[in-house]
C-alpha positions as a Markdown table, in Angstrom:
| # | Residue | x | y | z |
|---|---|---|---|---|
| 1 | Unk | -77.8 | 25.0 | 10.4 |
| 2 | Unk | -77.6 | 22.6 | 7.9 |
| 3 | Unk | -76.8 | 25.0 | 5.0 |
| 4 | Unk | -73.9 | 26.2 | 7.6 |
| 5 | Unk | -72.5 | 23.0 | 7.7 |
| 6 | Unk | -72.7 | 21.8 | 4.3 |
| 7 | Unk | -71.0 | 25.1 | 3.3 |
| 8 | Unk | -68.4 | 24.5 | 6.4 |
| 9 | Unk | -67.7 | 20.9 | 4.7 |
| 10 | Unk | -67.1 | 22.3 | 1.4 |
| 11 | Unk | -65.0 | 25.0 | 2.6 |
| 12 | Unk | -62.9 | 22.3 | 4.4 |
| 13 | Unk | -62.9 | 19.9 | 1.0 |
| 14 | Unk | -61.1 | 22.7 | -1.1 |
| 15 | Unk | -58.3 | 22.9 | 1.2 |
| 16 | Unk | -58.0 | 19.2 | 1.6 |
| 17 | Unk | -57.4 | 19.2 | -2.7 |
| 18 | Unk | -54.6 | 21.2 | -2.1 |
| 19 | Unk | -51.2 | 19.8 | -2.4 |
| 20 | Unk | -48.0 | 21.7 | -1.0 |
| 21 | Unk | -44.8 | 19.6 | -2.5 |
| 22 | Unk | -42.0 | 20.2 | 0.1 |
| 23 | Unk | -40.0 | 17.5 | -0.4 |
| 24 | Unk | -35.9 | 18.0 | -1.0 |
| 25 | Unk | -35.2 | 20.2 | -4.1 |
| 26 | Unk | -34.1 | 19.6 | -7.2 |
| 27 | Unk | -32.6 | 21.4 | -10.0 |
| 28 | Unk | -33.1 | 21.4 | -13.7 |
| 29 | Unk | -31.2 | 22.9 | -16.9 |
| 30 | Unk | -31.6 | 23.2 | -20.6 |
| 31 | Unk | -28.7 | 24.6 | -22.3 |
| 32 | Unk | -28.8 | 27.0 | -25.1 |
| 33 | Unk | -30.1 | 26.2 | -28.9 |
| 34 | Unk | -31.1 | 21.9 | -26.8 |
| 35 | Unk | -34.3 | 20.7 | -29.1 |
| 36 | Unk | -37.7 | 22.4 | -26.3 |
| 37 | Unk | -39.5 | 19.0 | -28.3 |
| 38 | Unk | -37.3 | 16.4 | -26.9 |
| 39 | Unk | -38.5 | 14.8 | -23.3 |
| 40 | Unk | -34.8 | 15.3 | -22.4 |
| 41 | Unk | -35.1 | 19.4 | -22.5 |
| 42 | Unk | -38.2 | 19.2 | -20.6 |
| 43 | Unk | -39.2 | 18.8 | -16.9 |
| 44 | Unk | -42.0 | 16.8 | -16.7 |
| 45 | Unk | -42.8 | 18.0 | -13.4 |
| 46 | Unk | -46.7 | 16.0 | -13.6 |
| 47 | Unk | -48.6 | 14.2 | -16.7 |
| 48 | Unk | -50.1 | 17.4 | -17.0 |
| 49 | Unk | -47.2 | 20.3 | -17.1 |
| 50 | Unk | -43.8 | 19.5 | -19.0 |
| 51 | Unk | -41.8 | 23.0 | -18.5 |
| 52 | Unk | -39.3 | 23.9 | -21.7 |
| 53 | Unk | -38.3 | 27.1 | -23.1 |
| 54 | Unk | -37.5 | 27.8 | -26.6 |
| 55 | Unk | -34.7 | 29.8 | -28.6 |
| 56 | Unk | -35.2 | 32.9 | -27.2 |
| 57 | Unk | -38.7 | 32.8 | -25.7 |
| 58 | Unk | -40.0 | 32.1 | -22.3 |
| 59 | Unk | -41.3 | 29.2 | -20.7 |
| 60 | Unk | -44.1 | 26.8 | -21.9 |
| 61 | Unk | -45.9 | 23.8 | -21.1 |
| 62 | Unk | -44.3 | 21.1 | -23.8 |
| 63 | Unk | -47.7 | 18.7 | -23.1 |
| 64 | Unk | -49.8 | 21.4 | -24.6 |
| 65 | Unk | -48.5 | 24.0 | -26.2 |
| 66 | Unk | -45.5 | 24.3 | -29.1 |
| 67 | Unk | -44.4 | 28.2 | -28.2 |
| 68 | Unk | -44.5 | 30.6 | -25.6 |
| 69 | Unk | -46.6 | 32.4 | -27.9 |
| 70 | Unk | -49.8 | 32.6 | -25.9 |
| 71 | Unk | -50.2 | 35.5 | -23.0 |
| 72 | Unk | -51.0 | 32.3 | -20.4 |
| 73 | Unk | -48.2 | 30.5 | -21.1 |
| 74 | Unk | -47.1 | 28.3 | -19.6 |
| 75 | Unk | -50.6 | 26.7 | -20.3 |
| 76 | Unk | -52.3 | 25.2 | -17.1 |
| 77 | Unk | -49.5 | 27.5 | -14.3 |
| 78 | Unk | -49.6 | 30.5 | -12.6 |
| 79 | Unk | -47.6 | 32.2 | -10.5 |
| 80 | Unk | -46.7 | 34.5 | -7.8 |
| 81 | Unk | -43.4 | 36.0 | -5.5 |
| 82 | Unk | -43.0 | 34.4 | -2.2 |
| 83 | Unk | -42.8 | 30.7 | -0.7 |
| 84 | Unk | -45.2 | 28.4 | -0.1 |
| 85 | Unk | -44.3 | 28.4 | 3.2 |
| 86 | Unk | -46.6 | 31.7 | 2.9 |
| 87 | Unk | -50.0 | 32.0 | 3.7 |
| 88 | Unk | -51.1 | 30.3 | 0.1 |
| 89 | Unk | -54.0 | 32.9 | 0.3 |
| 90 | Unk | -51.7 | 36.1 | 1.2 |
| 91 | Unk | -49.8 | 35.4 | -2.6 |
| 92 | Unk | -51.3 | 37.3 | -6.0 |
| 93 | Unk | -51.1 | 34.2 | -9.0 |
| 94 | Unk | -51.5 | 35.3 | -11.8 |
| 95 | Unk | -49.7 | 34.1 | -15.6 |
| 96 | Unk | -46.2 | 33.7 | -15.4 |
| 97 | Unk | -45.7 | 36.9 | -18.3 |
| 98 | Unk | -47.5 | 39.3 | -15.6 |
| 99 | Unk | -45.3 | 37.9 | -12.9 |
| 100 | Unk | -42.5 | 38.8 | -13.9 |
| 101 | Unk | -40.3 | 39.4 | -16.6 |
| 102 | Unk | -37.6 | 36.6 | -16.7 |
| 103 | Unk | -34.7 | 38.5 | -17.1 |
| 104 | Unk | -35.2 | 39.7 | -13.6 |
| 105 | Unk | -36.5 | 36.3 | -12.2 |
| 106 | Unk | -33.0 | 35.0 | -11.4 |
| 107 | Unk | -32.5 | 34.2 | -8.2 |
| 108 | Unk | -36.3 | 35.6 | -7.1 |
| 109 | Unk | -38.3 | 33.2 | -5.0 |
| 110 | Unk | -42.1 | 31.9 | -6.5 |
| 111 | Unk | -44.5 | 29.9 | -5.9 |
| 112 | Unk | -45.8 | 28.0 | -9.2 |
| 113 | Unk | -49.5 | 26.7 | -9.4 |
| 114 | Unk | -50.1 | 23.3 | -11.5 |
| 115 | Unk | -54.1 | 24.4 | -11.8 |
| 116 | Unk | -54.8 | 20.9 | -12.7 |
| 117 | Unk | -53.1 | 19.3 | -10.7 |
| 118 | Unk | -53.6 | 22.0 | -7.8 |
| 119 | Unk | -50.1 | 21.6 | -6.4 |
| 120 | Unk | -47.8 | 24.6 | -5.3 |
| 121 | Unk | -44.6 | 24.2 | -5.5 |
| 122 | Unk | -41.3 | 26.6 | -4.6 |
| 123 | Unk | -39.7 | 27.3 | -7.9 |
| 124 | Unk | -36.5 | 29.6 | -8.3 |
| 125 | Unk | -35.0 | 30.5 | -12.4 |
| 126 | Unk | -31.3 | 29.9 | -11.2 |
| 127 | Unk | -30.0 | 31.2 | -14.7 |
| 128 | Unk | -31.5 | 32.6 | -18.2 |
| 129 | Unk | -29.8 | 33.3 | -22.0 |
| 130 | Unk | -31.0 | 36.3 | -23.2 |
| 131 | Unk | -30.9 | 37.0 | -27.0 |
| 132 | Unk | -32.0 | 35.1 | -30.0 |
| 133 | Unk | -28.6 | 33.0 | -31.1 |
| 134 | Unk | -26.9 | 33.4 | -34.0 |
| 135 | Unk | -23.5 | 35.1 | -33.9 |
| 136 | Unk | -23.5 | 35.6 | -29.9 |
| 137 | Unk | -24.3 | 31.9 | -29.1 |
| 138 | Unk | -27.1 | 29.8 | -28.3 |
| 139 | Unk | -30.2 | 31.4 | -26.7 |
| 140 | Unk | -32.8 | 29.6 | -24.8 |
| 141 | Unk | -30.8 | 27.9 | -22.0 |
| 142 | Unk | -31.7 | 28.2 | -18.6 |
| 143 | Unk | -32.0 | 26.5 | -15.2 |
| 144 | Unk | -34.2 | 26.4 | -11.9 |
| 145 | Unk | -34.7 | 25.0 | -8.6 |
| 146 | Unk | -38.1 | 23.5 | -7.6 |
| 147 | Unk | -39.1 | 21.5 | -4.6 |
| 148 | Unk | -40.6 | 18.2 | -5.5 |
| 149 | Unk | -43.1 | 15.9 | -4.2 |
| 150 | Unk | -42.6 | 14.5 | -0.7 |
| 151 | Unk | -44.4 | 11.0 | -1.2 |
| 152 | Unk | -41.8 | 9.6 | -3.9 |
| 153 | Unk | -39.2 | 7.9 | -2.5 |
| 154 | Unk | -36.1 | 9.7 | -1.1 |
| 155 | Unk | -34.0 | 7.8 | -3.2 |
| 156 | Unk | -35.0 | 9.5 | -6.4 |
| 157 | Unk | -34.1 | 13.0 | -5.1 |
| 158 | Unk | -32.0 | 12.6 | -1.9 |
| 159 | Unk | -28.7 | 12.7 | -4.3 |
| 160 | Unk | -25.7 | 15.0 | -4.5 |
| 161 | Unk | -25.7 | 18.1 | -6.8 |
| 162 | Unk | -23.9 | 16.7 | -9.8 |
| 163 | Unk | -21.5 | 18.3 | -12.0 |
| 164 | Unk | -19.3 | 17.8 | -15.1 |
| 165 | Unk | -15.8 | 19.0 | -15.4 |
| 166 | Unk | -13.3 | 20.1 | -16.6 |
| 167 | Unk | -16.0 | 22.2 | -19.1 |
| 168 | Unk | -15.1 | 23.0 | -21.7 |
| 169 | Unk | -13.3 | 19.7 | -22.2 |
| 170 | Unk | -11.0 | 18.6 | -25.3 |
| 171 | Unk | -10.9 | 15.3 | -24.7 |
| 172 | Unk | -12.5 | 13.7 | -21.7 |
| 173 | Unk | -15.1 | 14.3 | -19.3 |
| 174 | Unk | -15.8 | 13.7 | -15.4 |
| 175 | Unk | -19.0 | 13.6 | -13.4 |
| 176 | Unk | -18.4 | 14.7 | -9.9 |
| 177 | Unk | -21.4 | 13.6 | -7.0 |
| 178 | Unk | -22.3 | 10.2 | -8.0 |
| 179 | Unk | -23.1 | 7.9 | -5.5 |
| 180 | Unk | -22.7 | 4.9 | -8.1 |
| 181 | Unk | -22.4 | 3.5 | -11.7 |
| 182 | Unk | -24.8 | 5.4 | -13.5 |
| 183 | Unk | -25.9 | 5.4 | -17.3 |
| 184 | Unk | -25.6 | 8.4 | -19.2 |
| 185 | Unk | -26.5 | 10.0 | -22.6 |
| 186 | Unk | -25.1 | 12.6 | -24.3 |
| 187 | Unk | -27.2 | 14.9 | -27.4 |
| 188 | Unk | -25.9 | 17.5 | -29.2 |
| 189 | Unk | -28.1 | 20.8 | -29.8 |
| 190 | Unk | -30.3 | 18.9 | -31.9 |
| 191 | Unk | -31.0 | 16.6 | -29.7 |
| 192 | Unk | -30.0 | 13.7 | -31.3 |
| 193 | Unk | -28.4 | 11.5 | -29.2 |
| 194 | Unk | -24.3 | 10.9 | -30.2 |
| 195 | Unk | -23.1 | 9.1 | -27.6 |
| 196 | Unk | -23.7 | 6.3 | -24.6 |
| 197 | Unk | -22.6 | 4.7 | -21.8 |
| 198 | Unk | -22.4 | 4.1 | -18.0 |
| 199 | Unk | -20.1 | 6.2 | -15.8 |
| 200 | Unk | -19.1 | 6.3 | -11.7 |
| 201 | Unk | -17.7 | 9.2 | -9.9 |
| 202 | Unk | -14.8 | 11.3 | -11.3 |
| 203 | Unk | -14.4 | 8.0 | -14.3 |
| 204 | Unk | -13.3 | 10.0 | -17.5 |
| 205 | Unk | -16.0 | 10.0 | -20.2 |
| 206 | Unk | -14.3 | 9.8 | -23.6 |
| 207 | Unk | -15.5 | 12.9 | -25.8 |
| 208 | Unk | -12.5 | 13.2 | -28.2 |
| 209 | Unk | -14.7 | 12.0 | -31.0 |
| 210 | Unk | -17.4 | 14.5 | -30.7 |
| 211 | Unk | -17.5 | 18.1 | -33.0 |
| 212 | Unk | -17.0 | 21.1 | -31.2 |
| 213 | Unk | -19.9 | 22.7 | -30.0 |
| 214 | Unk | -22.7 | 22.4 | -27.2 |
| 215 | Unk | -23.9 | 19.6 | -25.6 |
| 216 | Unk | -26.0 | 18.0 | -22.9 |
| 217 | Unk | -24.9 | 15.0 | -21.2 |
| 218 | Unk | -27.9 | 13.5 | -19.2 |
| 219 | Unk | -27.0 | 11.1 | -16.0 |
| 220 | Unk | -28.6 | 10.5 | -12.9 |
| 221 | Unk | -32.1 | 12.3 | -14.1 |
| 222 | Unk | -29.8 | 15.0 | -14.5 |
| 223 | Unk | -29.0 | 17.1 | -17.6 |
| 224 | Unk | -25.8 | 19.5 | -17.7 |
| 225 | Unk | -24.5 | 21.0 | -20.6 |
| 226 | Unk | -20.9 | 21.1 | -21.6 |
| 227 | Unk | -18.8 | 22.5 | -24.3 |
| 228 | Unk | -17.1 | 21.0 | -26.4 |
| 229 | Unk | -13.6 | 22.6 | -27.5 |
């Protein structure tokens, strides 16, 4: 009986370790040819996972690895199709590469496990650059959805989608969804940072001294890339 229960108790123990984040989601974006080694290009979803992608690769965790060269990457996931609103137990995780392949991840619901961390989380690849650069563009951009954790304060997600327009732009920029006076950076594909400021909603950002080309403008722990005529 007592080798019942102690078996029961650890049973019970492993489920309470694992953490379903279901708070409001939240969406992030690297553009094409933006700098994987800069925090900026990165979602540091814990201490332990920072999500980036590189010119032309796939995803990998920026806190461990430099590349998406290894089969696991990203280091210290996996994944699988579904929802975590799923039967956790029902899902088949395995590395993000046998998953599937990214091109046809668009718009496909997962489920990505921080093993660490043991938190499952709803993820969805919203967009993905194919190619390498050169000639055809930038390579390496993409963007994705992901629910985040419950316990932080609503303020820090409960915000409007935001987005920049008119893009490309000539000569000014606007951010529309801000609920107030926010600072904002903006880094060219290097990701060095070229200009700074504080904007409100639909106040024209003055880009007529930038270079043509792509860039990231970062406000509101937000990053959206514009271009740059």
């Amino acid at each position: 009986m007592k080798k019942l229960l102690l078996i029961i108790i650890l049973a019970s123990t492993a489920v309470v370790a694992q953490t379903t984040w279901d708070g409001p989601t939240m969406t992030f974006t690297k553009a094409d040819n933006a700098n994987p080694a800069l925090e900026a290009n990165q979602d540091r979803i814990t201490s332990n996972v920072w999500l980036t992608r590189g010119s032309g690769g796939e995803l990998y965790n920026a806190k461990t690895e430099s590349d998406s060269s290894k089969s696991n990457s990203p280091a210290d996931t996996r994944w699988a199709l579904g929802t975590t609103s799923s039967d956790l137990n029902s899902l088949s995780f395995d590395t993000f590469r046998n998953t599937i392949r990214p091109k046809n991840a668009v718009n496909i619901n997962m489920v990505l496990h921080l093993v660490t961390d043991d938190i499952y989380i709803d993820f969805k690849i919203t967009s993905w650059t194919s190619g390498q650069g050169g000639s055809n563009g930038g390579a390496g951009g993409f963007s994705y959805q992901r629910s985040t954790d419950p316990s932080l304060s609503i303020e820090d997600y409960d915000k409007p989608v935001l987005s920049v327009y008119p893009n490309p732009s000539a000569s000014f920029l606007r951010v529309s969804g801000l609920n107030a006076a926010e600072p904002y950076r903006i880094y060219n594909i290097l990701g060095v940072k070229t200009q700074s400021g504080v904007v409100s909603e639909n106040q024209e950002i003055d880009v007529n001294g930038l270079q043509t080309g792509m860039y990231m403008l970062q406000v509101s722990n937000t990053a959206l890339s514009f271009l740059k005529n």
